[in-house]
DOMAR-496249 format. One line per field, with one value per residue: x, z, y of N, C-alpha, C, O, CB in turn; residue in three letters; residue number from 0. Coordinates in pm, 1 decimal, decimal comma. Glycine has a CB too. Layout:
nxx <- X ... .
nzz <- Z ... .
nyy <- Y ... .
caxx <- X ... .
cazz <- Z ... .
cayy <- Y ... .
cxx <- X ... .
czz <- Z ... .
cyy <- Y ... .
oxx <- X ... .
ozz <- Z ... .
oyy <- Y ... .
cbxx <- X ... .
cbzz <- Z ... .
cbyy <- Y ... .
kolmar <- ALA ... .
pase <- NUM ... .
//
This chain:
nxx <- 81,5 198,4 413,0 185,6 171,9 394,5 408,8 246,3 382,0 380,6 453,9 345,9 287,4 238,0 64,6 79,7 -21,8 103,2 410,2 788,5 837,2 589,3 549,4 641,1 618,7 374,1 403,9 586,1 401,3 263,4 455,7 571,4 591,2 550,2 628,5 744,9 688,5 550,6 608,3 333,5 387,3 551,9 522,4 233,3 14,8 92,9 82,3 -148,6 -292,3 -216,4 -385,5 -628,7 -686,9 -618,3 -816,0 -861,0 -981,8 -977,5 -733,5 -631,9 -584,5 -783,3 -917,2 -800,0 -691,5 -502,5 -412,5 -97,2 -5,6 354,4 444,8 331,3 66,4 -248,2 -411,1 -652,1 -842,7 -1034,3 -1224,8 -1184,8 -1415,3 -1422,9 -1289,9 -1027,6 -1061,4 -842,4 -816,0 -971,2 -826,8 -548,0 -641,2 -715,2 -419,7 -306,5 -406,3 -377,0 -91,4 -63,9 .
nzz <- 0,0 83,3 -108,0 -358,1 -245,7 -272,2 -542,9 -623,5 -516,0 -224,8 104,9 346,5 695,9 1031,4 1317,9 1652,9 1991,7 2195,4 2316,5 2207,1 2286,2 2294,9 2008,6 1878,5 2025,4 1953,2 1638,0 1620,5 1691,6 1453,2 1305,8 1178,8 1012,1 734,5 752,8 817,2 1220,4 1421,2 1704,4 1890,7 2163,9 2324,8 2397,4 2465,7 2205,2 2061,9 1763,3 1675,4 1750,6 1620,2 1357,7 1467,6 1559,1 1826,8 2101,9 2347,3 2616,9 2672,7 2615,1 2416,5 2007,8 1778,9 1540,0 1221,2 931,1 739,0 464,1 435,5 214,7 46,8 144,8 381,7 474,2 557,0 315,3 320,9 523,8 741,5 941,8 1093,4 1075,7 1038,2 778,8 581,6 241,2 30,9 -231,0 -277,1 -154,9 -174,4 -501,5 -400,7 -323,0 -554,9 -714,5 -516,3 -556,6 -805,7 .
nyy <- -118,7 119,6 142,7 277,8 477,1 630,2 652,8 815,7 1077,2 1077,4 1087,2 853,9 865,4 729,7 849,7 922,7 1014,9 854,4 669,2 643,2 361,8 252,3 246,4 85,2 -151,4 -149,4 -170,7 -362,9 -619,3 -623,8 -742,0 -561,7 -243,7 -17,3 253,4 537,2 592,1 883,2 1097,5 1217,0 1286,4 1483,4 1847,4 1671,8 1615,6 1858,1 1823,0 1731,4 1899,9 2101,5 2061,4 2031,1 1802,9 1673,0 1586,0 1728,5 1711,3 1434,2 1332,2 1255,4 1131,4 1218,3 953,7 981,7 1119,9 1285,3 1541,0 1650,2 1965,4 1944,8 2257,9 2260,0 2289,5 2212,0 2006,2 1826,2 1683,5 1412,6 1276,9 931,7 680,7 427,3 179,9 312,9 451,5 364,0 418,5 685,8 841,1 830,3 942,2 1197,1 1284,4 1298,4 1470,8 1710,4 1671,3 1769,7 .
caxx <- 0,0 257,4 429,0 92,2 118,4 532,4 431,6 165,3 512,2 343,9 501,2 294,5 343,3 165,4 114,6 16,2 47,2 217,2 587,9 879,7 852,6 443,1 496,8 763,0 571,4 302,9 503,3 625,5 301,1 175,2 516,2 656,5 535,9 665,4 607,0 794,7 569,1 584,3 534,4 327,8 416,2 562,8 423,2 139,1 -56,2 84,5 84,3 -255,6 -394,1 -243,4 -425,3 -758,8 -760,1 -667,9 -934,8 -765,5 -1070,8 -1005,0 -652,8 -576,2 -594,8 -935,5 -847,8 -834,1 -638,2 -517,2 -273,9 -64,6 117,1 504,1 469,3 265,9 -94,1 -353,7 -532,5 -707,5 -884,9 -1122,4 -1237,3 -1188,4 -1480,3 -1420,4 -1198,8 -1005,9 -1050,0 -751,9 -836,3 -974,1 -667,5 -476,3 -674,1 -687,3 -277,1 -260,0 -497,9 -299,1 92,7 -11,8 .
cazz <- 0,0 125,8 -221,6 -410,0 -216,6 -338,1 -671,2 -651,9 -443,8 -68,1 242,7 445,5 843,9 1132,8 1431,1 1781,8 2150,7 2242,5 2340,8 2149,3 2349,5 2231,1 1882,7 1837,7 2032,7 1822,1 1512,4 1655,0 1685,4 1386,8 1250,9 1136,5 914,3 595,3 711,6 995,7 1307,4 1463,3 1854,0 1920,6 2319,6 2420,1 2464,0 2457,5 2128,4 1996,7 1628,1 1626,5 1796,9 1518,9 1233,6 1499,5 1625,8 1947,4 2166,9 2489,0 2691,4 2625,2 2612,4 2251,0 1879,5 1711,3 1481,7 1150,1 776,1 708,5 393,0 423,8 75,9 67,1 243,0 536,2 461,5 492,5 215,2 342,9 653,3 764,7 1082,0 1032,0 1143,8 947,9 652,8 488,0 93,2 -28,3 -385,6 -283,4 -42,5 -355,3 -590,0 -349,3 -334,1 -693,2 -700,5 -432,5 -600,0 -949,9 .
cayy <- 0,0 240,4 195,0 307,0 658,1 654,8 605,8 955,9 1152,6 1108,1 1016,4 810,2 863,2 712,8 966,1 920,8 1062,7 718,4 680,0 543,7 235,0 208,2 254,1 -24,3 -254,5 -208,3 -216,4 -559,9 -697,2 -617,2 -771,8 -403,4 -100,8 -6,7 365,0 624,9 650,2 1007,5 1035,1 1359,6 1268,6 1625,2 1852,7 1617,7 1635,6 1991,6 1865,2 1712,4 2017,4 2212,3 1990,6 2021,1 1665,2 1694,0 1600,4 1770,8 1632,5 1251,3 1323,1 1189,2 1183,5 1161,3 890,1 1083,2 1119,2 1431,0 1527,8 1788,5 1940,3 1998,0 2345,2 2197,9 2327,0 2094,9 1983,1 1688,7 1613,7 1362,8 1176,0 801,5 650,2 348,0 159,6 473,9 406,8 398,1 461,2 808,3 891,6 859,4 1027,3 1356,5 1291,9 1334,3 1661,0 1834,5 1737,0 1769,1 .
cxx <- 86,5 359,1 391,5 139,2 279,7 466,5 373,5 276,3 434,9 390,2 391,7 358,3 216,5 204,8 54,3 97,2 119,8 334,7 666,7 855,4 693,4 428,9 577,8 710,9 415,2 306,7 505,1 479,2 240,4 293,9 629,8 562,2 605,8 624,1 655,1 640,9 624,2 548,9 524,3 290,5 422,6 614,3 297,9 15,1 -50,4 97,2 -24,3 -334,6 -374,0 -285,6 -575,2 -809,1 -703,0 -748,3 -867,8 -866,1 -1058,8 -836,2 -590,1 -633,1 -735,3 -820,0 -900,0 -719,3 -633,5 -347,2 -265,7 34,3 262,3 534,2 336,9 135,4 -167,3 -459,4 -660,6 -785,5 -994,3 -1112,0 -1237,5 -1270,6 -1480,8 -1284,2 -1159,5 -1030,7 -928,4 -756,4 -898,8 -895,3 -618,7 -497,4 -640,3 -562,4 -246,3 -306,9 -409,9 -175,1 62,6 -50,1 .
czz <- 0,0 -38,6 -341,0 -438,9 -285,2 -481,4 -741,3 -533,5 -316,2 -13,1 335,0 570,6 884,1 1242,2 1528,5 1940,2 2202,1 2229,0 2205,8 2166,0 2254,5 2133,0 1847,1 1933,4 1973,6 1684,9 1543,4 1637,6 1535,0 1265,9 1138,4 1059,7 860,4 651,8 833,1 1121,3 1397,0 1610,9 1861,9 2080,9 2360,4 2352,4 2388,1 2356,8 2050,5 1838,7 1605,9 1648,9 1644,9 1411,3 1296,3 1506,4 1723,8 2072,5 2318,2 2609,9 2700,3 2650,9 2507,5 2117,9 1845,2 1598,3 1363,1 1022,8 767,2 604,5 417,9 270,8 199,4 168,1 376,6 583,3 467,8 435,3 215,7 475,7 691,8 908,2 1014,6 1124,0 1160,5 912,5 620,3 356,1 37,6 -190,2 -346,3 -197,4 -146,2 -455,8 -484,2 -321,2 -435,8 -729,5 -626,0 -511,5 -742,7 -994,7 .
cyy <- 125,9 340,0 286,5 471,4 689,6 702,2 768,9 1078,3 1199,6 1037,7 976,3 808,9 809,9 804,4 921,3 971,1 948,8 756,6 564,3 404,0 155,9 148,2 136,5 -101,8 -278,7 -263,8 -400,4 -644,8 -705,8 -680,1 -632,5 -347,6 -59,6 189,2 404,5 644,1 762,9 998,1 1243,6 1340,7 1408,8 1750,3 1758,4 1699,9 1797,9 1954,3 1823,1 1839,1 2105,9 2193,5 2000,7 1897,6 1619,0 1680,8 1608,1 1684,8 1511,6 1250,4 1212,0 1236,0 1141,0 1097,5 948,0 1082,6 1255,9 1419,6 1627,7 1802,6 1947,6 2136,2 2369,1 2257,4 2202,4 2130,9 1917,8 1674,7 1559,8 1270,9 1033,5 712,1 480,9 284,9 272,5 373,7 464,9 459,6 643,1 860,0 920,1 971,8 1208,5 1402,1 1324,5 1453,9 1740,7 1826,9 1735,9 1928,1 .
oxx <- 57,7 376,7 470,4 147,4 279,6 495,8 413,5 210,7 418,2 390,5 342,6 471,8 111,6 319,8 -50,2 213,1 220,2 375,3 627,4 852,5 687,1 357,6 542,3 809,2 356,0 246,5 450,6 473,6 168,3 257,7 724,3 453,7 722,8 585,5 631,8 530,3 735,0 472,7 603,3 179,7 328,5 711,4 272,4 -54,1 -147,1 123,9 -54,8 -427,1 -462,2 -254,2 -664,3 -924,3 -724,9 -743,1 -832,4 -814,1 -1159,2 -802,3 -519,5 -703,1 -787,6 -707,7 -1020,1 -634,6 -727,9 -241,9 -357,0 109,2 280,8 623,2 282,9 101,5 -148,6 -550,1 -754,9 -701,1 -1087,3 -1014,6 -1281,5 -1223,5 -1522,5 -1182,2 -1246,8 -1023,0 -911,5 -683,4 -841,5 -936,2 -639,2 -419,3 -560,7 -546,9 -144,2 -231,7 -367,3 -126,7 156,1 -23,2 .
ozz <- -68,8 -74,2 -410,5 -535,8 -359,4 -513,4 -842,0 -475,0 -290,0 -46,8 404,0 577,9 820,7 1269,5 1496,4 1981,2 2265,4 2157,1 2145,0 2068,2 2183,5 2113,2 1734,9 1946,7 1954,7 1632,2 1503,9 1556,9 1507,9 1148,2 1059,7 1041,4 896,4 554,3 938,5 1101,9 1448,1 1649,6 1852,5 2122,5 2419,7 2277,7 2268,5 2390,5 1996,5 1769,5 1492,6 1576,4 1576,4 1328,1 1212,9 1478,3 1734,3 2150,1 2386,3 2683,0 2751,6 2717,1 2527,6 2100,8 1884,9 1568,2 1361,5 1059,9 781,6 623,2 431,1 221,1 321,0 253,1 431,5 700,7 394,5 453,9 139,7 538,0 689,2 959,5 900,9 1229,2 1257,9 976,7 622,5 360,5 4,6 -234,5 -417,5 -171,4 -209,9 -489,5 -508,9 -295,0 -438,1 -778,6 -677,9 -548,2 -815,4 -1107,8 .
oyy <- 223,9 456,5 350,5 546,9 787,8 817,4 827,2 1164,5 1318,7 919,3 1065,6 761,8 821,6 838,7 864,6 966,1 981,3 848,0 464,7 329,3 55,5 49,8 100,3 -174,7 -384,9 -357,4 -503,4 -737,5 -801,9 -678,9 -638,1 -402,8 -46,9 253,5 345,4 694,6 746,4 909,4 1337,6 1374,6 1461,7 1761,9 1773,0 1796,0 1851,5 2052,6 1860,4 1875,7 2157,7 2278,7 1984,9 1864,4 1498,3 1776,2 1511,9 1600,6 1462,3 1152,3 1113,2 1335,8 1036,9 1138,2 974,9 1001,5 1333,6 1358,7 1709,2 1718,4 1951,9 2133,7 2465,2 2272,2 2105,3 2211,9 1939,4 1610,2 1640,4 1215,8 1016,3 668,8 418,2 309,8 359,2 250,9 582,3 548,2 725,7 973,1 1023,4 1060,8 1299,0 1521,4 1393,1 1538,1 1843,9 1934,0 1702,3 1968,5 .
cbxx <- -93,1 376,3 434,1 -31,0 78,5 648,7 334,9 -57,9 591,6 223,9 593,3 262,0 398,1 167,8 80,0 -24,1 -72,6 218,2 638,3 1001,4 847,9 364,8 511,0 939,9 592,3 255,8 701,6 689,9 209,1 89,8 425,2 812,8 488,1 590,8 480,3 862,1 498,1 513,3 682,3 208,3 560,7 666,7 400,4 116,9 -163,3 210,1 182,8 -307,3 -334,9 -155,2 -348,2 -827,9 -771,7 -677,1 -1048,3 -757,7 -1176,4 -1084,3 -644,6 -610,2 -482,5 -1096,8 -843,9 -840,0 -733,9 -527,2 -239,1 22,9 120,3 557,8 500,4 369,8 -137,8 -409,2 -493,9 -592,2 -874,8 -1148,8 -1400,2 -1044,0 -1581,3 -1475,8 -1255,0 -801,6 -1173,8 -687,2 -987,6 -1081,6 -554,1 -525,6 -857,1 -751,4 -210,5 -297,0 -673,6 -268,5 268,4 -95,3 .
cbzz <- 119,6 276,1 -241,4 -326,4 17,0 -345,7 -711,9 -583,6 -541,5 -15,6 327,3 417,5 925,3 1166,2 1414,9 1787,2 2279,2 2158,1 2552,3 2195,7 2561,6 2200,5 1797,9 1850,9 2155,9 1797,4 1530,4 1871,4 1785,8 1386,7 1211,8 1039,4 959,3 351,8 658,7 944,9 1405,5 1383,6 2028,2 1819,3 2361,6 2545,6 2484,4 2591,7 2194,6 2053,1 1537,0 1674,4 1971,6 1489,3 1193,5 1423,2 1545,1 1934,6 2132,9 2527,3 2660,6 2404,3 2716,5 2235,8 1780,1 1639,0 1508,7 1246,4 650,5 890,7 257,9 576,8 -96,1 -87,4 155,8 668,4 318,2 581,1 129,2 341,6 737,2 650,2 1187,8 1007,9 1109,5 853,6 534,2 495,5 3,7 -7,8 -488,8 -276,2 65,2 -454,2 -646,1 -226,6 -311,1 -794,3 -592,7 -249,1 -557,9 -1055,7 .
cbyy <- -0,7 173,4 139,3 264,7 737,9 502,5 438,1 931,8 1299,3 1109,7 1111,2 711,9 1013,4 584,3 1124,7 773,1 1105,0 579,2 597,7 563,4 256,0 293,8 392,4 10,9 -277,0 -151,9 -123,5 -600,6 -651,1 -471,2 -867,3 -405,0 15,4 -102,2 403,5 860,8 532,0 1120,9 892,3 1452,0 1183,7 1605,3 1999,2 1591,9 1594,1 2100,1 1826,0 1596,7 2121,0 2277,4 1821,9 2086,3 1548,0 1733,3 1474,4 1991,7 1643,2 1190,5 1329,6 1028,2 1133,0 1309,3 756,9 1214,1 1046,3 1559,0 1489,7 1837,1 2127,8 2038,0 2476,7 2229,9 2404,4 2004,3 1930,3 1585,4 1676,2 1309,0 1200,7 744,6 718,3 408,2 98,7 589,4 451,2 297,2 326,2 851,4 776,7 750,8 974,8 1389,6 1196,0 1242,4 1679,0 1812,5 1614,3 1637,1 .
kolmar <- UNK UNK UNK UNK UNK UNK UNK UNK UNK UNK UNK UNK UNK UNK UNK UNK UNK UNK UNK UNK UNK UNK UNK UNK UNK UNK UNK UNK UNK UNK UNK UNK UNK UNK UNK UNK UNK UNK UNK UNK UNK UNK UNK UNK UNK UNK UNK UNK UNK UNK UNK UNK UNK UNK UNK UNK UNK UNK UNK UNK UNK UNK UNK UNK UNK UNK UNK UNK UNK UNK UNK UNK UNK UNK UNK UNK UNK UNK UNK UNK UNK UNK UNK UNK UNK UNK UNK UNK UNK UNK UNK UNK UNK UNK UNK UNK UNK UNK .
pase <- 0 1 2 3 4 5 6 7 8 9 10 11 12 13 14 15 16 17 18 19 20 21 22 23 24 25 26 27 28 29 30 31 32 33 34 35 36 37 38 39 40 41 42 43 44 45 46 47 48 49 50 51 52 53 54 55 56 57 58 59 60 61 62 63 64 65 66 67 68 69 70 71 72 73 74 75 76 77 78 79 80 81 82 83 84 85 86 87 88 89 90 91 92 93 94 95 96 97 .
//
């Protein structure tokens, strides 16, 4: 999958308030991830807040898809209630870098 988004010039990341330690024993479990996972640990949740998912009350990320272009606007954002569809992830990757 992660290739797909290569192929339309996007970097897939995984993000979450979890620690180093978290994300690499999730990784492990899940046998690894072809993609960097980011730790928005500290201060606690300042890059979801600044994308507006955040949920300071709950103390975590609404689980959520958001592209940003090359100069770190977002283009993209949706709550993930669900499956994401990859086929329209994509397509709105190719709209924003083309």
């Amino acid at each position: 999958m992660v290739d797909r988004f290569k192929e339309v010039d996007t970097q897939v990341l995984g993000v979450s308030i979890d620690s180093k330690h978290s994300h690499k024993n999730w990784a492990d479990s899940l046998g690894g991830v072809s993609f960097p996972l980011l730790q928005d640990f500290h201060p606690k949740g300042a890059m979801a807040s600044s994308y507006g998912n955040y949920l300071e009350d709950k103390g975590k990320i609404a689980r959520s898809t958001v592209i940003v272009d090359k100069n770190g606007i977002v283009r993209y954002s949706v709550l993930a209630d669900g499956e994401r569809i990859i086929s329209e992830l994509l397509a709105e990757c190719k709209k924003i870098n083309s």
